[in-house]
C-alpha positions in Angstrom: 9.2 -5.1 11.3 6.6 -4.7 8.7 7.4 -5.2 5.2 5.5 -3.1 2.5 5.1 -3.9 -1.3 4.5 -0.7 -3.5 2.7 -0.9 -6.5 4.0 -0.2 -10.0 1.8 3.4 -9.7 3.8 5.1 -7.1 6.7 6.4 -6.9 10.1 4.4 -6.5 11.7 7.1 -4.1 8.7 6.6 -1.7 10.9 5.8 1.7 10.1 6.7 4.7 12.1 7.0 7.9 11.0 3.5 9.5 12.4 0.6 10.2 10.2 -1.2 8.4 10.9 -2.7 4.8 9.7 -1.2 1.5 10.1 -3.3 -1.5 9.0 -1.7 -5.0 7.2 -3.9 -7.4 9.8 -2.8 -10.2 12.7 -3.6 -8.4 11.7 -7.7 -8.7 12.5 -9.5 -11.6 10.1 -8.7 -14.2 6.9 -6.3 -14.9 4.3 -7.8 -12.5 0.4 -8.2 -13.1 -1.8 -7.5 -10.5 -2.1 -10.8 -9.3 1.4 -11.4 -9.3 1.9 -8.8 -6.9 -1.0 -10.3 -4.9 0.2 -13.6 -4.5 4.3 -12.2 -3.8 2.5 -9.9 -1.3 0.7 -13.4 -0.1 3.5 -15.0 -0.4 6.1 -13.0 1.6 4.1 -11.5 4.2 3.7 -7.7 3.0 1.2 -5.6 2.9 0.7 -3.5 -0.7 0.6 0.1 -1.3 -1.4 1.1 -4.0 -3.3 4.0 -5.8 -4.8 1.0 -7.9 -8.7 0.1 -7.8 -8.3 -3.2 -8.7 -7.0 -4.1 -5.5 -9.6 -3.1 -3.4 -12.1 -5.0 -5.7 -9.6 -8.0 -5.1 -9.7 -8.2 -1.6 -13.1 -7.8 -1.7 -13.3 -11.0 -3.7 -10.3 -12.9 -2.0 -10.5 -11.9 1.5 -6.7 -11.1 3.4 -3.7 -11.5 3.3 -2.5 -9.7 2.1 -3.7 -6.3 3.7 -4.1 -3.2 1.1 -3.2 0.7 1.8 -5.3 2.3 -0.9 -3.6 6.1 -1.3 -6.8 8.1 -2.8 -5.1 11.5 -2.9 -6.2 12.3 -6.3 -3.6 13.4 -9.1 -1.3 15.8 -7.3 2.6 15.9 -7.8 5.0 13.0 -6.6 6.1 15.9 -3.6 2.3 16.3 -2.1 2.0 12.5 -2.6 5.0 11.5 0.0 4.6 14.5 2.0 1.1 13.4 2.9 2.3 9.8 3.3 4.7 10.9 5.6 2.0 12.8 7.2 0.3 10.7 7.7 2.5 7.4 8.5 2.1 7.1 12.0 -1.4 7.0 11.9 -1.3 4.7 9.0 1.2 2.0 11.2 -1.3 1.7 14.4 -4.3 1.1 11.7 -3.0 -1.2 9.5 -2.9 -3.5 12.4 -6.7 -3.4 13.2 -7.8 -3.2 9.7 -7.5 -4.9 6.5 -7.5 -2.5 4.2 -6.8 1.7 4.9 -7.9 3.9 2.4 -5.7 7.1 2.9 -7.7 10.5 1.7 -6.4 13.8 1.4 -8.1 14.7 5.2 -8.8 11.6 6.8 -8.1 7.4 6.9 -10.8 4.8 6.5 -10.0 1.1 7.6 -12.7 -1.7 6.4 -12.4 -5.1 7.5 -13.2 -8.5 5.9 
């Protein structure tokens, strides 16, 4: 079972039907920076979901873990956001194993490794 840390900029009613384990960043103690979430993610062994920039320029930097799903769907309304997730989950599971960080566009997924 994976576990998955969303970030602060996405929606807390992103679920999705999967066993795995989604943890949102404001359901722990306190208002997190981004390096907090970094080192939890490090920490407990999940992998962040993020529309944030500043992650991919983190791992970058730091190298994995933890592994990043960058959404880059643009600004389009909390529905289209999780519906394309969903769409797109499946694919995003068997790659997230390969690569270190997935960026998800509106019409296709890029995995980069470091």
């Amino acid at each position: 079972m994976k576990k998955f840390l969303i970030d602060e900029n996405l929606p807390k009613t992103l679920k999705l039907q999967t066993n795995d384990k989604f943890i949102h960043v404001c359901n722990l103690d306190k208002q997190m920076t981004d390096s907090e979430i970094w080192e939890y993610a490090k920490q407990n062994d999940c992998i962040i979901i993020t529309k944030d920039t500043d992650f991919f320029e983190r791992i970058i930097l730091l190298g994995t873990p933890p592994k990043i799903i960058w959404i880059r769907l643009g600004n389009i309304r909390r529905r289209q956001l999780e519906q394309n997730i969903v769409n797109k989950w499946d694919e995003i599971i068997q790659k997230i194993d390969e690569y270190d960080l997935l960026e998800i566009h509106n019409t296709k997924i890029e995995g980069l490794k470091f």
